[in-house]
N, CA, C and O of each residue as an XYZ file, in Angstrom:
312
protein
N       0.326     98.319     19.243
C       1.367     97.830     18.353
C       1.192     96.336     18.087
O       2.243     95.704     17.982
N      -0.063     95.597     17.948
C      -0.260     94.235     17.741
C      -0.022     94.201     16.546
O      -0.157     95.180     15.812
N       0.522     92.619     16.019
C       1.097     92.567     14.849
C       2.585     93.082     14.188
O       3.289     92.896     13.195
N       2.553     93.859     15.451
C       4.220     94.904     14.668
C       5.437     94.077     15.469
O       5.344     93.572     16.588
N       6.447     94.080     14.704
C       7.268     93.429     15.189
C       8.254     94.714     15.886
O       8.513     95.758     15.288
N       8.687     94.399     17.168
C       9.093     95.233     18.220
C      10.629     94.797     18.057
O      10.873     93.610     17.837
N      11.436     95.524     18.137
C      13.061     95.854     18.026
C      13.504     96.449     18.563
O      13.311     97.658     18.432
N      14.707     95.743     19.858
C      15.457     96.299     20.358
C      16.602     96.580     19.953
O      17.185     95.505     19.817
N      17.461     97.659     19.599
C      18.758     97.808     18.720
C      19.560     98.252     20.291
O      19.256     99.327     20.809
N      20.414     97.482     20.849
C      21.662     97.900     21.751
C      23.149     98.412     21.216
O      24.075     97.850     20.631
N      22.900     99.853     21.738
C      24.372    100.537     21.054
C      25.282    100.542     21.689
O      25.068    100.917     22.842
N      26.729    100.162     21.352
C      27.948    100.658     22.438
C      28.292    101.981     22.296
O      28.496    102.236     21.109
N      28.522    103.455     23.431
C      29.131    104.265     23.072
C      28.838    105.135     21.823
O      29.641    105.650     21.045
N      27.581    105.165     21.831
C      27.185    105.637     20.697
C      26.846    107.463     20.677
O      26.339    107.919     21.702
N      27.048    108.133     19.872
C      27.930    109.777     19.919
C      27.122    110.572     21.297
O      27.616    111.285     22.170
N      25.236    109.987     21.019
C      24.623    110.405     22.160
C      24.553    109.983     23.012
O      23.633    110.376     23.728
N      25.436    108.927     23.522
C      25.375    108.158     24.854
C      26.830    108.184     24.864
O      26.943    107.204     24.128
N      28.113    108.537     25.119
C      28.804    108.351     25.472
C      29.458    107.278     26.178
O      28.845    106.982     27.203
N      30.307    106.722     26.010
C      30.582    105.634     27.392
C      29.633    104.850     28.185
O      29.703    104.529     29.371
N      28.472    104.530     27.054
C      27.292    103.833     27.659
C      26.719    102.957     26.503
O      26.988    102.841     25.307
N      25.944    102.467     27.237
C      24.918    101.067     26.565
C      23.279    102.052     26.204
O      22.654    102.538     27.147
N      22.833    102.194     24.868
C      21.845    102.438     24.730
C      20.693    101.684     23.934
O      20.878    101.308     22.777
N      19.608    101.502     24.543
C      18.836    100.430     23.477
C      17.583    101.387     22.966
O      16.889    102.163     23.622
N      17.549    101.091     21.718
C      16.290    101.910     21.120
C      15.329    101.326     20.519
O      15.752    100.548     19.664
N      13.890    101.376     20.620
C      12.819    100.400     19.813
C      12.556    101.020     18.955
O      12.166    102.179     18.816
N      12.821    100.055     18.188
C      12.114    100.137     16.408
C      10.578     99.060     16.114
O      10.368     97.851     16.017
N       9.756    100.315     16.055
C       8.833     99.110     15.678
C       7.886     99.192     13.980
O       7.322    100.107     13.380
N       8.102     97.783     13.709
C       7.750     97.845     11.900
C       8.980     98.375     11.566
O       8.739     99.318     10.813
N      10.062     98.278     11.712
C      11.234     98.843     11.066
C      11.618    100.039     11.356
O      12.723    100.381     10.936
N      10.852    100.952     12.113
C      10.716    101.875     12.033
C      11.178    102.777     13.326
O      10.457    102.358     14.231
N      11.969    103.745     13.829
C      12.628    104.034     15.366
C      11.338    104.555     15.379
O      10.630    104.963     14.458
N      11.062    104.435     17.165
C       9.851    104.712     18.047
C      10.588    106.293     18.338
O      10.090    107.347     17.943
N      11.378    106.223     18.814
C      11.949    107.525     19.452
C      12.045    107.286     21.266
O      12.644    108.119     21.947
N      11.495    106.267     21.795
C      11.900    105.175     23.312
C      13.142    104.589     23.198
O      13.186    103.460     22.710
N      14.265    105.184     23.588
C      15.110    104.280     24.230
C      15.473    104.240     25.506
O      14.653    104.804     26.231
N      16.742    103.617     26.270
C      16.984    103.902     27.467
C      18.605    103.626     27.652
O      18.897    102.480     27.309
N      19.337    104.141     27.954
C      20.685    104.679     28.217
C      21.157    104.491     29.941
O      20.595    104.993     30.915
N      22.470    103.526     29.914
C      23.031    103.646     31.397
C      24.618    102.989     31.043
O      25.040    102.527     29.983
N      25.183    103.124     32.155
C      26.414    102.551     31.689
C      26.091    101.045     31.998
O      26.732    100.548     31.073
N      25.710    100.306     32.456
C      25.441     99.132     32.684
C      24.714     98.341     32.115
O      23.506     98.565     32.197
N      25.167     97.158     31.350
C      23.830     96.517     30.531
C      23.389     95.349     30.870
O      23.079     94.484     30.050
N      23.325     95.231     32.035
C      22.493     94.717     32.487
C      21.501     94.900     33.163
O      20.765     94.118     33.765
N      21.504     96.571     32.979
C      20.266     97.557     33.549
C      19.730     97.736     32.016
O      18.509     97.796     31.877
N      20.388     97.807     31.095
C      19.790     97.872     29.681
C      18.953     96.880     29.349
O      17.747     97.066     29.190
N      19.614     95.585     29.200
C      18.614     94.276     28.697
C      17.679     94.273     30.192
O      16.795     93.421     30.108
N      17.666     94.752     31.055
C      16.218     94.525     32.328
C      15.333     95.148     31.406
O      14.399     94.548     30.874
N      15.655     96.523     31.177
C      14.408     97.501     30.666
C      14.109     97.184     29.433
O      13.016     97.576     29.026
N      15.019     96.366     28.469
C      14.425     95.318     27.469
C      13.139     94.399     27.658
O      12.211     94.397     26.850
N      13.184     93.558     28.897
C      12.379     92.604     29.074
C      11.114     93.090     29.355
O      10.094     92.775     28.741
N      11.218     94.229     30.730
C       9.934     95.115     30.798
C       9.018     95.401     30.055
O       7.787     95.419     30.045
N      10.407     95.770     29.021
C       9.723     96.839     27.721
C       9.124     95.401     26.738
O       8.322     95.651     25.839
N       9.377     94.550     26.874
C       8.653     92.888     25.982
C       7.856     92.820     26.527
O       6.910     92.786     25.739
N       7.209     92.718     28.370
C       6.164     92.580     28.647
C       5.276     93.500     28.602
O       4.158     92.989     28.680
N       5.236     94.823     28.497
C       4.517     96.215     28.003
C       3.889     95.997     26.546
O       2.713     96.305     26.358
N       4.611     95.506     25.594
C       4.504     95.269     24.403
C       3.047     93.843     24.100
O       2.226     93.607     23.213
N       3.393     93.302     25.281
C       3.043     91.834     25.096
C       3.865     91.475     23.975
O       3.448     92.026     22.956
N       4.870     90.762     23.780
C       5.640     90.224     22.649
C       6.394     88.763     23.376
O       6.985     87.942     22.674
N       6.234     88.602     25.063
C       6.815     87.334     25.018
C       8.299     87.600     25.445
O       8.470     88.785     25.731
N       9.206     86.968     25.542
C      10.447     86.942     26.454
C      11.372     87.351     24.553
O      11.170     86.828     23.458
N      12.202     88.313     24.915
C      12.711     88.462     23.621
C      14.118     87.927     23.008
O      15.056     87.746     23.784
N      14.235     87.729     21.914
C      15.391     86.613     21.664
C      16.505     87.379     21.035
O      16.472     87.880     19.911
N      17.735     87.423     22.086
C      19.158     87.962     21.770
C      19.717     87.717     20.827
O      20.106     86.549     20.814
N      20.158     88.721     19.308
C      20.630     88.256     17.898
C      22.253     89.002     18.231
O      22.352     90.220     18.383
N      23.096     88.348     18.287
C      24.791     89.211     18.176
C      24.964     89.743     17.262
O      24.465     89.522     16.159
N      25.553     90.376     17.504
C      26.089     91.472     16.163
C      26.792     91.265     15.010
O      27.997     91.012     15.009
N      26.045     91.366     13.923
C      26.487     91.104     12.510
C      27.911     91.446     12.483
O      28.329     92.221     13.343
N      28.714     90.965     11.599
C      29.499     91.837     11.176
C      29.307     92.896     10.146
O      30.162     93.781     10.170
N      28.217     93.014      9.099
C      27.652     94.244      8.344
C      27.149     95.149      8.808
O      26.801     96.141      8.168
N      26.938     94.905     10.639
C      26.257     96.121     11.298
C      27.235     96.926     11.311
O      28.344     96.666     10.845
N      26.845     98.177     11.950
C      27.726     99.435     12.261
C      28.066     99.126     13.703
O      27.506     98.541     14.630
N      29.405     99.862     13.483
C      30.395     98.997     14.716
C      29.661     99.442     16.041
O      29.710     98.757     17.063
N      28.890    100.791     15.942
C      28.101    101.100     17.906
C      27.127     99.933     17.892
O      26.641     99.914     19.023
N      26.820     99.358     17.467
C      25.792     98.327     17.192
C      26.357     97.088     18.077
O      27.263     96.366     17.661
N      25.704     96.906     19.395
C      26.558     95.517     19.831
C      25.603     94.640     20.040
O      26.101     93.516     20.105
N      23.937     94.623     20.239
C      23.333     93.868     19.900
C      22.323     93.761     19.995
O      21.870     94.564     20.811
N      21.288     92.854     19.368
C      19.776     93.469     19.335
C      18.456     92.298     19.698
O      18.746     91.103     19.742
N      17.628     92.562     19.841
C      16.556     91.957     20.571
C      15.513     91.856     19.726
O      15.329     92.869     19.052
N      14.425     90.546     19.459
C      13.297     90.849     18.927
C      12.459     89.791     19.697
O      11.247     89.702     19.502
C-alpha cells in the first residue's frame, strides 16, 4: 500500500458494533474491509498506531469530527 493514503474512520455505536468504538481502514478512499471493535478506545486508537506502523505511514494525526460527518462518526486518523 505505498503511496496510498491509509484512513482510520472511528465509529461511535455504530448498528454493527453496538455500544462500542469501531475503527475501519480506508485505503485510497476506499474501505479495506480491516477494522477493529471494543468498548474501549483506548484499545481502539492502540490498534490504530500498530496498524500505522504495519502500514509504515509514521505516527498518525487525530482529525475531530466534522460536523457534516455522520453522527456514528466520532473520529478519524490519517
Amino acid at each position: 500500500m505505498k503511496n496510498t493514503i491509509i484512513i482510520w474512520v472511528v465509529y461511535k455505536d455504530p448498528s454493527d458494533f453496538p455500544g462500542q468504538f469501531c475503527a475501519r481502514i480506508f485505503s485510497g478512499g476506499k474501505p479495506t474491509g480491516h477494522h477493529y471493535a471494543h468498548y474501549n478506545l483506548e484499545l481502539v486508537r492502540e490498534w490504530i498506531s500498530r496498524g500505522a506502523a504495519q502500514y509504515g505511514v509514521g505516527v498518525p494525526y487525530r482529525m475531530a469530527r466534522h460536523h457534516h460527518d455522520d453522527p456514528v462518526i466520532f473520529e478519524t486518523w490519517v
